[in-house]
N, C-alpha and C positions, 0 to 999 in steps of 0.2 A: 188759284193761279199763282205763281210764285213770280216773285219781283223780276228774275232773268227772264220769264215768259212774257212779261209788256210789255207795249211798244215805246210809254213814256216812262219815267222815273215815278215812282208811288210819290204823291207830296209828304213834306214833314208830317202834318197832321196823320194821315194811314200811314207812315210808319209808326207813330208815337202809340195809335191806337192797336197795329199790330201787336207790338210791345207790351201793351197793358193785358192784350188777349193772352199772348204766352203767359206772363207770368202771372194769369187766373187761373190754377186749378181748379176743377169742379169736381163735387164728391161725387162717388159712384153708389151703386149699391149696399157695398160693403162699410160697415160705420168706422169711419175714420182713412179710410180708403180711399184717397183723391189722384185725379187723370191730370198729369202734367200734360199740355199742348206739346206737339211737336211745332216745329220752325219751318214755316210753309216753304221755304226756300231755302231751304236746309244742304250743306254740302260734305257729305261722308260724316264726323263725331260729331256730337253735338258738344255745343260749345260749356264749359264748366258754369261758367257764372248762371247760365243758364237754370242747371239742374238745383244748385245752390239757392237761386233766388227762388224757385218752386218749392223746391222743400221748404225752406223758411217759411212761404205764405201759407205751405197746408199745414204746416204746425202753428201756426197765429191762426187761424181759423179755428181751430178749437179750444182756445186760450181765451178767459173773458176779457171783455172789451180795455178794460182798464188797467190791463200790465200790459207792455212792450217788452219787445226783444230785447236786450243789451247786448248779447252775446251767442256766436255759434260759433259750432269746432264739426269738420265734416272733415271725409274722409273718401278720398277718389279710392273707386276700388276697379272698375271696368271703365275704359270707354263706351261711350255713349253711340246709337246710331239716331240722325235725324229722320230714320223711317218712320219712326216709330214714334206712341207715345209718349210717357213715365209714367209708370204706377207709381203712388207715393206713401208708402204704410205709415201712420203716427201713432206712438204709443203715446199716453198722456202717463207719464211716469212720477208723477209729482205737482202736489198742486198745496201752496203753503199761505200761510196767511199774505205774505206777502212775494214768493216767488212762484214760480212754475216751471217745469222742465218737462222738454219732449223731447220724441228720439224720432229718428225720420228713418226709411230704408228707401232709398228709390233706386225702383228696379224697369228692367225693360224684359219682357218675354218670359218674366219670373225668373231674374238673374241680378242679384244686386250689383248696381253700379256706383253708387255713394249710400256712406251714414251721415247720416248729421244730429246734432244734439244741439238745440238751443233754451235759452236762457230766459224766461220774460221777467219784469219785475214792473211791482206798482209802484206811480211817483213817489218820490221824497224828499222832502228837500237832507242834507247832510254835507259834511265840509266839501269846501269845492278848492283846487289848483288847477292851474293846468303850467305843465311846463316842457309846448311845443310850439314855439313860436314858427307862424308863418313863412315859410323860405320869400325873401328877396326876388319878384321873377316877374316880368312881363305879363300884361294881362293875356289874357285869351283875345279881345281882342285887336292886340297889337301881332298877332302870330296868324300864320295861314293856315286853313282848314288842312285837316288831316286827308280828309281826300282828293283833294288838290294835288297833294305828292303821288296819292296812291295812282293818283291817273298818268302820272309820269310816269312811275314806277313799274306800273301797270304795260307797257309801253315796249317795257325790257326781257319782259317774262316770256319764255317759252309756250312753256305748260298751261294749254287753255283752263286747267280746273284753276292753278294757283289764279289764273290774270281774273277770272269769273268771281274767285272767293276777293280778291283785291278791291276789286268796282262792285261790288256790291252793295246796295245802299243802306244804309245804316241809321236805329231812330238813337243812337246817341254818338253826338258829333264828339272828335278829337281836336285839341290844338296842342300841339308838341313843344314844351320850350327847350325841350334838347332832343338830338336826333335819338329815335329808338332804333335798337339792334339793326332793323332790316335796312336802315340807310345810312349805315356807318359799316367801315369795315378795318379801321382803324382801333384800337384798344383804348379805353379810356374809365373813365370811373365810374364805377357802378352806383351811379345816383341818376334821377330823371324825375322830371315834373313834366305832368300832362293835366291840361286841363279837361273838364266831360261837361256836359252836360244835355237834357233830351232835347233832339230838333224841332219839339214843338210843346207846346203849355200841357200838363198834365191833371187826370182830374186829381183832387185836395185830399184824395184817402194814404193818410202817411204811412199804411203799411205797404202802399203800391210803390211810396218814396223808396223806402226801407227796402223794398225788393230790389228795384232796378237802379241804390247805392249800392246792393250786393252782385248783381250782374254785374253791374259798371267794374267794380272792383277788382275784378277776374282779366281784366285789359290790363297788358302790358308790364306786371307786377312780376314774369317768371322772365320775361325776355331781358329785367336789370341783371338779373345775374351772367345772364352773356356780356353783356357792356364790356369787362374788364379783359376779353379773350376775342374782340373785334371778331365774331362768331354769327353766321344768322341762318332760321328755321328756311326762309323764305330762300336762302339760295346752295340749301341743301347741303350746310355745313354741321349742322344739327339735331337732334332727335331731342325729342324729352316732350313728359307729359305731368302735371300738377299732381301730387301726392296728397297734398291737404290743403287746408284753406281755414283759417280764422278770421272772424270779424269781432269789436267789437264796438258797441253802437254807443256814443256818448249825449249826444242832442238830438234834435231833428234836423234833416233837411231835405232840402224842396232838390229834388233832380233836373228839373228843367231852368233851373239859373245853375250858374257857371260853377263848379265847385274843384278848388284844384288836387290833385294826386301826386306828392310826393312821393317816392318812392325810392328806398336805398337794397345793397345787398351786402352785407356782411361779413358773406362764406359763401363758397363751396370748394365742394373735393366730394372724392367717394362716388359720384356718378350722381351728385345733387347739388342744388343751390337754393339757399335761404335767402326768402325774402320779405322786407317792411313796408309796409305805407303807412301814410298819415293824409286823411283826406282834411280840405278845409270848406270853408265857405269864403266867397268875394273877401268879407271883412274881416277874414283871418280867423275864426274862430274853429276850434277841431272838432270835427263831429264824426269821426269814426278813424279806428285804426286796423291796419290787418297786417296780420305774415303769411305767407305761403311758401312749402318745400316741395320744389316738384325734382327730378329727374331732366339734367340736364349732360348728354352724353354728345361726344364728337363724333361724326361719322365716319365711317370707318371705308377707306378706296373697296369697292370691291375684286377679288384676285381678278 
């Protein structure tokens, strides 16, 4: 049964566990061949961060226990439907004294829809900097839930699918410290911090961390590049769809405490817009950075 089909709201805990279920794939028959879940409540594409964190976990499934991820580089090739599974093919193309490298193809119906290639490595200690200090901002809990607005916003919307994707409940909560695209329509600078993290305790297997910092990650990170053109998907000034996505992983961390999402854009032109994050922990410490270039186009009056 999908979350619009109940009559109360799923509590934090079954979503948090929904969550964990999606981004379980289970192997199939075929060796190295793993079933990405579909999204029980799924509406029209499936969502990026999605297919991203599946593929990551079915390429750490066949990596030994002792090297982590650091780094993946994918590649959106098709929209996704939520009818559907993900097939997820893994080559183990590399396996070193101390790295390993996999390639991912996840496809639907035998159609590729993303590559991805990731990176594992075993501890080590070696020099350490870091020189990305913490931005200045409001806790999360000094801000109001993110679905708070969406239910106002919600309110305004014509189109039952957008109001339905709007209210939809969600196992990882937003808190905004600047307005995103869809509730500005004013031009301003392409920077934003949002804080994430799961609406309920998670179990302690850090590659479950590692997947759903990779979902999570996939929020919000194409719509800075609108900021500076007061432009939004939501009221149908917009098209565009994510071209790539990089992560890479520096420390660990726990998804279900607060972790915040900087986020800047750089550029665009050309029918694209680039873009940065830097994720942090509460106590400011960085533990992942990403970019992503997707396809950001103005729509066009129809004759």
């Amino acid at each position: 049964m999908s979350d619009a089909d109940e009559a109360t709201p799923p509590s934090p805990e079954t979503l948090v566990e929904r969550l964990v279920t999606l981004l379980t794939p289970e192997e199939t028959v075929g060796h190295d061949i793993y079933r990405g879940p579909r999204k029980g409540d799924g509406i029209g594409r499936v969502f990026g961060g999605q297919v991203i964190a599946q593929a990551l976990r079915a390429a750490e499934m066949t990596v030994e226990d002792d090297r982590a991820p650091h780094s993946l580089h994918a590649y959106f090739l098709r929209g996704g439907s939520e009818d559907y599974d993900i097939e997820l093919a893994v080559d183990r193309q590399f396996d070193g004294r101390s790295f390993s490298n996999r390639r991912v193809v996840a496809k639907q119906k035998g159609t590729p829809i993303l590559n991805l290639a990731a990176s594992f490595q075993r501890p080590e200690e070696g020099l350490e900097h870091v020189d990305a200090p913490m931005p200045e901002v409001p806790h999360a809990e000094e801000l109001r839930p993110e679905m708070e607005i969406r239910r106002e916003m919600a309110d305004t919307l014509k189109d039952e699918n957008a109001r339905r994707y709007m209210l939809r409940p969600r196992a990882i909560e937003l808190r905004n410290v600047d307005a995103p695209h869809w509730q500005s329509k004013e031009p301003k600078d392409p920077v934003s911090h949002t804080w994430f993290r799961a609406v309920a305790q998670m179990p302690d297997d850090p590659s479950l961390h590692r997947a759903a910092l990779a979902y999570a990650s996939d929020f919000m990170l194409l719509g800075t590049s609108a900021l500076p053109h007061g432009l939004s998907w939501w009221r149908n000034e917009l098209k565009g769809a994510s071209l790539d996505h990089a992560i890479w992983f520096h420390r660990p961390a726990r998804v279900d405490q607060w972790l915040l999402y900087a986020t800047d854009s750089p550029w665009s032109g050309g029918g694209r817009g680039f873009n940065r994050g830097k994720i942090f922990t509460e106590n400011g410490e960085l533990v992942a950075s990403v970019a992503q270039e997707g396809v950001i186009r103005k729509m066009r009056k129809k004759d």
